[in-house]
MDAnalysis code that builds the backbone (N, CA, C; Angstrom):
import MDAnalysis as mda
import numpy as np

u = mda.Universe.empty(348, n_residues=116, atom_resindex=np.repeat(np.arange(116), 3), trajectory=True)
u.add_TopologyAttr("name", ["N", "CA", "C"] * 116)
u.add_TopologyAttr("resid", np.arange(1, 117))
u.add_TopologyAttr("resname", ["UNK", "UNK", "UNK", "UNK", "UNK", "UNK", "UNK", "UNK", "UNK", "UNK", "UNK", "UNK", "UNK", "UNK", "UNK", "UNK", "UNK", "UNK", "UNK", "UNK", "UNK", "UNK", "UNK", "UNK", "UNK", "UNK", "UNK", "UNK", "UNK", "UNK", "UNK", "UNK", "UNK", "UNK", "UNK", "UNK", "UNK", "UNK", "UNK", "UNK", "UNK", "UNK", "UNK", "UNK", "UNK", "UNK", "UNK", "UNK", "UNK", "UNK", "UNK", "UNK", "UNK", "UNK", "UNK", "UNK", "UNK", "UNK", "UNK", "UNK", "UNK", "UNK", "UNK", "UNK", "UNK", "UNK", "UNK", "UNK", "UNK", "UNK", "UNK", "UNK", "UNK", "UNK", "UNK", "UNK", "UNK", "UNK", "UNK", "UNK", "UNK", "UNK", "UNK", "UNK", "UNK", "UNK", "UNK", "UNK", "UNK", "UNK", "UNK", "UNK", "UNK", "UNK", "UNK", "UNK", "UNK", "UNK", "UNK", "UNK", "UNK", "UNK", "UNK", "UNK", "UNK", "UNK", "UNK", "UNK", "UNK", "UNK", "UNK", "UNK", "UNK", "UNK", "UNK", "UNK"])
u.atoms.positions = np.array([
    [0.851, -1.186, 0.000],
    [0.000, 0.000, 0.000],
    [0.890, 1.240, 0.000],
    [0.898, 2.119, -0.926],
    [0.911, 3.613, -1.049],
    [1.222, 4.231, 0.703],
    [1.850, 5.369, 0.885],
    [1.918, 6.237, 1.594],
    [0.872, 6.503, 1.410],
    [0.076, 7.012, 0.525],
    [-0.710, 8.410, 0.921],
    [-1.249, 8.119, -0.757],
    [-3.004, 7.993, -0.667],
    [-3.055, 7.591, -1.931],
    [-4.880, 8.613, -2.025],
    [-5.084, 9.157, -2.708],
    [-6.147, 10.168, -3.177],
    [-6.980, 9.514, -4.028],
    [-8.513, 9.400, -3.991],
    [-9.625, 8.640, -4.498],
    [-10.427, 10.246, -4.896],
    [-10.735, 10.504, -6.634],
    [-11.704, 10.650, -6.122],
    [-12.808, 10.325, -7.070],
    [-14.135, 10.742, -6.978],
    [-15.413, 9.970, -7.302],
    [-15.570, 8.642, -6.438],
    [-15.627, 8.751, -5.104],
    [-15.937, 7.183, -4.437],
    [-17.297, 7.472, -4.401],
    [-18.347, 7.872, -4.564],
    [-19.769, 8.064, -4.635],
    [-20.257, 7.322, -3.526],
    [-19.243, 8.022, -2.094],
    [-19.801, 7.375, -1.101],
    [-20.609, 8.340, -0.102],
    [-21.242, 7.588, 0.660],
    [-22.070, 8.862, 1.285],
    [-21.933, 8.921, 3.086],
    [-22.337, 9.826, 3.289],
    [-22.109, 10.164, 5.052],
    [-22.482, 8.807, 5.751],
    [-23.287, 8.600, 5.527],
    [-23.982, 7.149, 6.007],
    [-23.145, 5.868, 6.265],
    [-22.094, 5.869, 5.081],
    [-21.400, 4.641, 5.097],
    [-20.381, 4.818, 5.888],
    [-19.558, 3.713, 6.863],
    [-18.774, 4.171, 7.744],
    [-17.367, 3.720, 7.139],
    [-16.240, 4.291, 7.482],
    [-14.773, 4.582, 7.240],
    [-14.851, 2.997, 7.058],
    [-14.997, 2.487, 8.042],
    [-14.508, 0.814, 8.170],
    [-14.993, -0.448, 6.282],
    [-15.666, 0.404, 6.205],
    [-16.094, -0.282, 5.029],
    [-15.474, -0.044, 3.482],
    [-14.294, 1.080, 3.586],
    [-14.000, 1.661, 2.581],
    [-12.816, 2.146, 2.768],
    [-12.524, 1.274, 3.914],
    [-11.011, 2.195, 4.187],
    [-9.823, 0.816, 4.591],
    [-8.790, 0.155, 3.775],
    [-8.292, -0.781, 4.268],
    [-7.413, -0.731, 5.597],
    [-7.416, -1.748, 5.756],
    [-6.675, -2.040, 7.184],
    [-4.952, -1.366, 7.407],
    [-5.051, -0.741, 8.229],
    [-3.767, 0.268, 7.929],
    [-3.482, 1.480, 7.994],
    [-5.036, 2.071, 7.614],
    [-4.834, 3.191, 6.926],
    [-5.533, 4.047, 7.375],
    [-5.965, 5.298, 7.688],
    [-6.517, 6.036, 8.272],
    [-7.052, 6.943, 7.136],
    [-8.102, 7.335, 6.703],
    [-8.957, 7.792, 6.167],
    [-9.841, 9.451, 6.159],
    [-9.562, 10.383, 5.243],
    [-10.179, 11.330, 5.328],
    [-11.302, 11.687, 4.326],
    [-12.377, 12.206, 4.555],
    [-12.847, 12.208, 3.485],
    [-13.525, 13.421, 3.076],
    [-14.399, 13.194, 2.283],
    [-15.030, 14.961, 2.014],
    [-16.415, 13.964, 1.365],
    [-17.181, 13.771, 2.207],
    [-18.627, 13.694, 1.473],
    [-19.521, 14.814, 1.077],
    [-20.214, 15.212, 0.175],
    [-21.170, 15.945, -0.021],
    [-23.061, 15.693, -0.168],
    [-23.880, 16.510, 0.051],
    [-24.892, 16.163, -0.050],
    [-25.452, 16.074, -1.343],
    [-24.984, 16.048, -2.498],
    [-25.553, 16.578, -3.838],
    [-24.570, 14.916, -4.628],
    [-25.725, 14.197, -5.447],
    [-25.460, 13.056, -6.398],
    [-23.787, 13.018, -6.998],
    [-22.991, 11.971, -6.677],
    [-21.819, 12.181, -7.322],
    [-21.106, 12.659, -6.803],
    [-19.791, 12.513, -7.054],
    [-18.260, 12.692, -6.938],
    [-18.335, 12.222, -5.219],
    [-17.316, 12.916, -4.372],
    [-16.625, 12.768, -3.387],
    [-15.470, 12.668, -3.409],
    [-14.416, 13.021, -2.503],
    [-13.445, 12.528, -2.789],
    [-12.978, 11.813, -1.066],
    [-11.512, 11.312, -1.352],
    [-11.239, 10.588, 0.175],
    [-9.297, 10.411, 0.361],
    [-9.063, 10.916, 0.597],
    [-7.530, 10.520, 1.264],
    [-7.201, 9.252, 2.121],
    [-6.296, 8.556, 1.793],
    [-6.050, 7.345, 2.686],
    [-4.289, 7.507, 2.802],
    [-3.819, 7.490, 4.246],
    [-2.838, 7.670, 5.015],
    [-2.665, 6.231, 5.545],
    [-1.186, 5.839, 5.376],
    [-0.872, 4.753, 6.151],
    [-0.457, 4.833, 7.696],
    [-1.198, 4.352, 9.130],
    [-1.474, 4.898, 9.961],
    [-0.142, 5.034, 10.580],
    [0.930, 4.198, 10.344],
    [2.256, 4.572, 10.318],
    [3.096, 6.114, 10.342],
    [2.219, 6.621, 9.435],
    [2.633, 8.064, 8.843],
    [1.564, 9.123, 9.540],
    [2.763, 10.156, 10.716],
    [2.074, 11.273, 11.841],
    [0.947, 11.782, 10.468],
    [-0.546, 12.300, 10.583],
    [-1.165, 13.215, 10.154],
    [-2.055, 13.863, 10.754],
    [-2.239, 15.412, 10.375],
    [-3.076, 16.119, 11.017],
    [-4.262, 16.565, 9.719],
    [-5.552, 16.324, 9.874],
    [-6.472, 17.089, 9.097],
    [-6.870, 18.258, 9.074],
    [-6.640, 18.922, 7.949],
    [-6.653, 20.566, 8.040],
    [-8.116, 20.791, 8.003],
    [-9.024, 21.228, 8.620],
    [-10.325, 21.507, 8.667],
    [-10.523, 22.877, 7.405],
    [-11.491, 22.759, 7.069],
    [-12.433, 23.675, 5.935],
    [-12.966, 24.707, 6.396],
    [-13.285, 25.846, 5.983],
    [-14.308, 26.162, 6.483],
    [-16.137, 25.699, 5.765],
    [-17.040, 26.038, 6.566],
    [-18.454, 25.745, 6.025],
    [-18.617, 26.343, 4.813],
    [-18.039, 27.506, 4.653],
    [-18.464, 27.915, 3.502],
    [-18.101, 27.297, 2.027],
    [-17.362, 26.627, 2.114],
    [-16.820, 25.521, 1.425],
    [-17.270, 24.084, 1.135],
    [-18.877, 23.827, 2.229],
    [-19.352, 22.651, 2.186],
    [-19.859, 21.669, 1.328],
    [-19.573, 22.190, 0.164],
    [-19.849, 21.605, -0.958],
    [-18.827, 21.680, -1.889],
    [-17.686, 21.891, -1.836],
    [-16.630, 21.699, -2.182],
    [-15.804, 20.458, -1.810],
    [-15.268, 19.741, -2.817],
    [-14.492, 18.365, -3.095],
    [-13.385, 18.248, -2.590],
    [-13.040, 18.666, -1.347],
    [-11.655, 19.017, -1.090],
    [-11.264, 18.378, 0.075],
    [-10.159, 17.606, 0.356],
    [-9.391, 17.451, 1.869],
    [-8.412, 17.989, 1.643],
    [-7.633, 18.221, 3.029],
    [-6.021, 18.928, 3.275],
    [-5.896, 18.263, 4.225],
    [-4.593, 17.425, 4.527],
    [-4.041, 16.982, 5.994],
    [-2.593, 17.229, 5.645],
    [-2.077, 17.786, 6.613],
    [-0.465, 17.969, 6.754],
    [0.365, 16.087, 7.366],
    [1.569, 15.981, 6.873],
    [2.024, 14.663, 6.936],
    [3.286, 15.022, 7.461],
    [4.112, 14.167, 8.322],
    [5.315, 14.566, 8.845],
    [5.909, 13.641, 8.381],
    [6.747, 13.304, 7.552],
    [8.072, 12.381, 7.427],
    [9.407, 12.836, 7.242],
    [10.053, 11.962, 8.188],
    [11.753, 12.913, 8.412],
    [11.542, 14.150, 8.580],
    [10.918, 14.804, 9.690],
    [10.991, 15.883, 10.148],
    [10.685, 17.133, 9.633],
    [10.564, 16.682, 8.192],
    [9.885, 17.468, 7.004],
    [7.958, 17.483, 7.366],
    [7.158, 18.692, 6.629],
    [5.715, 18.534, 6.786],
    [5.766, 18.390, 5.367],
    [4.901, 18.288, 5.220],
    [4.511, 18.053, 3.663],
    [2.387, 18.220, 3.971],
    [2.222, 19.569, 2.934],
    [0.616, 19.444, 2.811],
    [0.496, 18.972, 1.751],
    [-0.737, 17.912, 1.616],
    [-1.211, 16.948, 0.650],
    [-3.170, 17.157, 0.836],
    [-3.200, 18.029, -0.576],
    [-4.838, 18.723, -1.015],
    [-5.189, 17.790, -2.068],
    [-6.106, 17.176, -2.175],
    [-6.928, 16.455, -3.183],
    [-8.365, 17.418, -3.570],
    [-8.726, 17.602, -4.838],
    [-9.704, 18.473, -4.736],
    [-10.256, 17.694, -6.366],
    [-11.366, 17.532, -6.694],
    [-11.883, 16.828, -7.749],
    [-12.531, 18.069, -8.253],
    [-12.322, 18.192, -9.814],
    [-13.197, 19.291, -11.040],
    [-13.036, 18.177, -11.883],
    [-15.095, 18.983, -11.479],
    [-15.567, 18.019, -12.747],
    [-15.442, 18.465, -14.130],
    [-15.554, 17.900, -15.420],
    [-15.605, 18.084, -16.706],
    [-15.889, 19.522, -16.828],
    [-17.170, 19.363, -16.178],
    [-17.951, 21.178, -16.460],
    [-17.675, 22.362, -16.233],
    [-15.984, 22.300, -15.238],
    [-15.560, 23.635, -14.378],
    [-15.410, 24.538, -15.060],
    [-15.671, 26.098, -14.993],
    [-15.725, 26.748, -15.698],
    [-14.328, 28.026, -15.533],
    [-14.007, 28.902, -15.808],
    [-12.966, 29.476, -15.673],
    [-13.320, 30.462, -13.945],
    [-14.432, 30.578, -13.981],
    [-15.174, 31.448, -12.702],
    [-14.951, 29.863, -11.575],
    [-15.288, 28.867, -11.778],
    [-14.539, 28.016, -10.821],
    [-13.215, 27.524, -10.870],
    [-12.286, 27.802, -11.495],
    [-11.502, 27.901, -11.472],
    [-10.630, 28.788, -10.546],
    [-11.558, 29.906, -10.541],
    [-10.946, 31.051, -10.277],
    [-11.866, 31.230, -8.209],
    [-12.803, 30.570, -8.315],
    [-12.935, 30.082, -7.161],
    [-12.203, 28.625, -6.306],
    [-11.586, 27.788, -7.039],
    [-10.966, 27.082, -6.395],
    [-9.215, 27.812, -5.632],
    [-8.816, 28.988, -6.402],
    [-7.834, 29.491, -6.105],
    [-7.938, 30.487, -4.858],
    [-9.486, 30.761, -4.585],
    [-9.652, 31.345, -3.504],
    [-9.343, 30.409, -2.042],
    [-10.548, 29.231, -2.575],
    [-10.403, 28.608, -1.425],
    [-8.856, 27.531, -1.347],
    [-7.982, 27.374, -2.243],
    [-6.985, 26.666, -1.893],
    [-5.558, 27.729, -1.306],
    [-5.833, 29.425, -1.483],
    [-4.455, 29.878, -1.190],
    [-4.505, 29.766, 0.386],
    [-5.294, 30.087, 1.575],
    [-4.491, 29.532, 2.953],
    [-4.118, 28.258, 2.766],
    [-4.132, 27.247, 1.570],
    [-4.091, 26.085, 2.620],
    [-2.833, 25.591, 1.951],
    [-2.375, 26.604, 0.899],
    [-0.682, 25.971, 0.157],
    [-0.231, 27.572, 0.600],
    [-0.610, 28.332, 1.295],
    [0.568, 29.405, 1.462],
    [1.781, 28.649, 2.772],
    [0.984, 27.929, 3.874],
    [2.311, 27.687, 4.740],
    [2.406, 26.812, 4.956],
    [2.650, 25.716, 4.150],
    [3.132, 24.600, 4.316],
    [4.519, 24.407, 3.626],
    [5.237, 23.713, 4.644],
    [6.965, 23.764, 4.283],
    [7.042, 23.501, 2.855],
    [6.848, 21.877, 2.501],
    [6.838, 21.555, 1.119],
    [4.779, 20.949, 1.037],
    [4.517, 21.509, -0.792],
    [3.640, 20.412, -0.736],
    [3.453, 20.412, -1.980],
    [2.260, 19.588, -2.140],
    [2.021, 19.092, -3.828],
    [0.206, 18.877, -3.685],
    [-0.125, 19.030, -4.965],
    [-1.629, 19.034, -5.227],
    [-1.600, 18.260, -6.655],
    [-3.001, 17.654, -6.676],
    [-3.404, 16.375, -7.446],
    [-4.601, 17.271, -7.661],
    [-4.862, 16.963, -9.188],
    [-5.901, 17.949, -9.399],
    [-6.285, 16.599, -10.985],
    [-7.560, 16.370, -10.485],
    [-8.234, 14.928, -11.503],
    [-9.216, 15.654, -12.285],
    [-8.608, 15.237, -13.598],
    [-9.601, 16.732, -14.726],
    [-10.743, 15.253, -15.261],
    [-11.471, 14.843, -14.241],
    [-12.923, 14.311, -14.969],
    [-12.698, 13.110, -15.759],
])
């Protein structure tokens, strides 16, 4: 298993619990929404320190996790955020709102961005 491996479209819902979708090992973040489709989910090997960066609400329908990861003394932020086919340049330009606190202070990081 992966360090640190990013799902998204699991078309899973609040209802279903971590244990059913999350293998043995691994510690699990996710981002469900209330609206048909997508989701996305982070899976951490429980081995590896992580902290989950919380959202704000206003964002609640947005596809997004952030958890900071410590290896070798290094942090590393790791954002998964799913756009669908349809994003338009105005969401575009809203995803850059809501992602600059969360890559301005992190030591090193990297973003995965799944074009549909």
């Amino acid at each position: 298993m992966p360090a640190v491996a990013g799902i998204c479209e699991t078309h899973v819902y609040p209802e279903i619990p971590d244990e059913l979708i999350c293998p043995y090992g691994n510690n699990i973040f996710r981002k469900d929404r209330s609206k048909y489709g997508g989701r996305v989910a982070l899976l951490i090997r429980n081995d590896i320190i992580v902290s989950e960066i919380t959202t704000s609400n206003n964002y609640k329908d947005t596809e997004f996790c952030c958890v900071d990861i410590m290896l070798n003394r290094d942090k590393f932020r790791v954002t998964l955020h799913y756009r669908p086919p349809h994003y338009t340049s105005a969401d575009e330009q809203y995803l850059d709102v809501i992602m600059l606190p969360f890559t301005s202070d992190a030591q090193h990081g990297f973003t995965d961005f799944f074009d549909g």
